[in-house]
N, C-alpha and C positions, 0 to 999 in steps of 0.2 A: 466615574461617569464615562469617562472613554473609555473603557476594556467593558461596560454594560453596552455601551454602542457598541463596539468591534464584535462584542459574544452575539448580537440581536443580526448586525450585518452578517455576518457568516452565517450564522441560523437561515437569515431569509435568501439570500445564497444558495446554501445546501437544498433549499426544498422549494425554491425560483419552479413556478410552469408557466413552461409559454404559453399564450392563450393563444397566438396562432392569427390573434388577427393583426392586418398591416396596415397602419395608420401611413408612410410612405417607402417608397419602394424606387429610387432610384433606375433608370433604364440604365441599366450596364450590365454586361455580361455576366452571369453567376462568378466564376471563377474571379474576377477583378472585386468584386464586391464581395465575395465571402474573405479575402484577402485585406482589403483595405482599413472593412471596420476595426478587426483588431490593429490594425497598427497604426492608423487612428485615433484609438484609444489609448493604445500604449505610449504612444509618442507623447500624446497631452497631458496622460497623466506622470510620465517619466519627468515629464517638467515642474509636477507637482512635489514629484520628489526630491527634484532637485534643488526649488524651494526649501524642503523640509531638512534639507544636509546641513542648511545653516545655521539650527536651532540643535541644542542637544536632542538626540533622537530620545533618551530615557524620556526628558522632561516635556515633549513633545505629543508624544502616546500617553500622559498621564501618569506611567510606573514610578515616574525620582518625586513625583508627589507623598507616592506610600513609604518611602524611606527618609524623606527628610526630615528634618526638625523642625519647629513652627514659624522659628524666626527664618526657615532658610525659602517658608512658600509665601509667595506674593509678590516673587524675585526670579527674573527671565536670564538664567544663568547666561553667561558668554553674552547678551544684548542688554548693556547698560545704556543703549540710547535706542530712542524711536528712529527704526529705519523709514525714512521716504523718497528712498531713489532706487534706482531700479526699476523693476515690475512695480514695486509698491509706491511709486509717484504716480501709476496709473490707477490701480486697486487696491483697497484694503486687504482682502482676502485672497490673493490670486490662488492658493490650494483651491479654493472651494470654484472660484471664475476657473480653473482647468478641471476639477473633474466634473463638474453638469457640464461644460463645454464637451469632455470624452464621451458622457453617456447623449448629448443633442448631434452631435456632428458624427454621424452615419449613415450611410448611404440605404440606409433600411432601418425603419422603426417601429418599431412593435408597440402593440398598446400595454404586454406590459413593461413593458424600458419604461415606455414614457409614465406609466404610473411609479416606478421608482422615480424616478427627473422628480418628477410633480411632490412627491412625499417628501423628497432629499430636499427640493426648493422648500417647500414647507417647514421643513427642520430647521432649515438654515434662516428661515426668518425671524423663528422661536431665537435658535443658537447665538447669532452673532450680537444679537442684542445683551445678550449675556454676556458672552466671551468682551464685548465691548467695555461692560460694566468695570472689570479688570483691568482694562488697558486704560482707562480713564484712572482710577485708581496708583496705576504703576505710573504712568508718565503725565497724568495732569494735563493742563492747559496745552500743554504742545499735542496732546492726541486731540485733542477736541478742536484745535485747529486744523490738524491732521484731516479729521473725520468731516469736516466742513467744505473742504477743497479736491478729497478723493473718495469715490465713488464705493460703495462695500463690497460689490461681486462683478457688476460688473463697469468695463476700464471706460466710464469716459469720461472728462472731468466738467466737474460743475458748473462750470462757465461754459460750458458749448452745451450742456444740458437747457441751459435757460432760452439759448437759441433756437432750439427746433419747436 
């Protein structure tokens, strides 16, 4: 399932056209702006990877799936317990709350950035429902309490939600 995403991502990557038109455009000087967006993006998403340094990387991208044994999938190698401190006392997902956060925070947006934004949100509405199914499954009642008190994408928690 992940390397059919990863192959479908690069696919639409490689053959990405700008459509040219500007849904916003920040007043900054070209130079500061063709500058910023990338490192913007790399910055937030660097975070995303730094996230991802704490899980096996094989088991992470899906590959230690196609090698293991039956008894060894259903089991989050090196995380025998439900992390909830950190980033993840805010959000559930902070990979997926940093990269739509890299492709929305840009000082220029395109309609099509934002139609990827918009299809990647869509995904992840289908995805995390799923990927949830799992972690309910792997840690039980302490995720479902988990998932009641912290947010899925993005970080604010449940009780100041009820407030506004």
């Amino acid at each position: 399932y992940v390397i059919i995403t990863g192959v479908n991502l690069t696919s639409l990557m490689g053959l990405w056209q700008n459509t040219g038109i500007i849904l916003w455009n920040l007043p900054l000087p070209p130079l500061l702006s063709t500058l910023l967006a990338p490192l913007i993006y790399w910055i937030l998403l660097g975070m995303s990877f730094k996230i991802m340094a704490r899980f096996h990387p094989l088991e992470f991208i899906g590959l230690k799936q196609l090698y293991s044994s039956r008894q060894e999938l259903g089991r989050t190698e090196g995380m025998p317990t439900l992390i909830t401190t950190g980033i993840y006392a805010r959000v559930r997902h902070p990979i997926y709350f940093f990269t739509l956060l890299a492709i929305l925070i840009t000082p220029f947006m395109t309609l099509d950035r934002f139609i990827v934004l918009t299809t990647l949100s869509a995904y992840l509405a289908v995805g995390i429902p799923v990927e949830e199914r799992k972690l309910v499954q792997l840690f039980g009642s302490a995720y479902e309490q988990y998932r009641r008190k912290v947010r899925a994408v993005i970080p604010i928690s449940r009780s100041k939600q009820t407030q506004y």
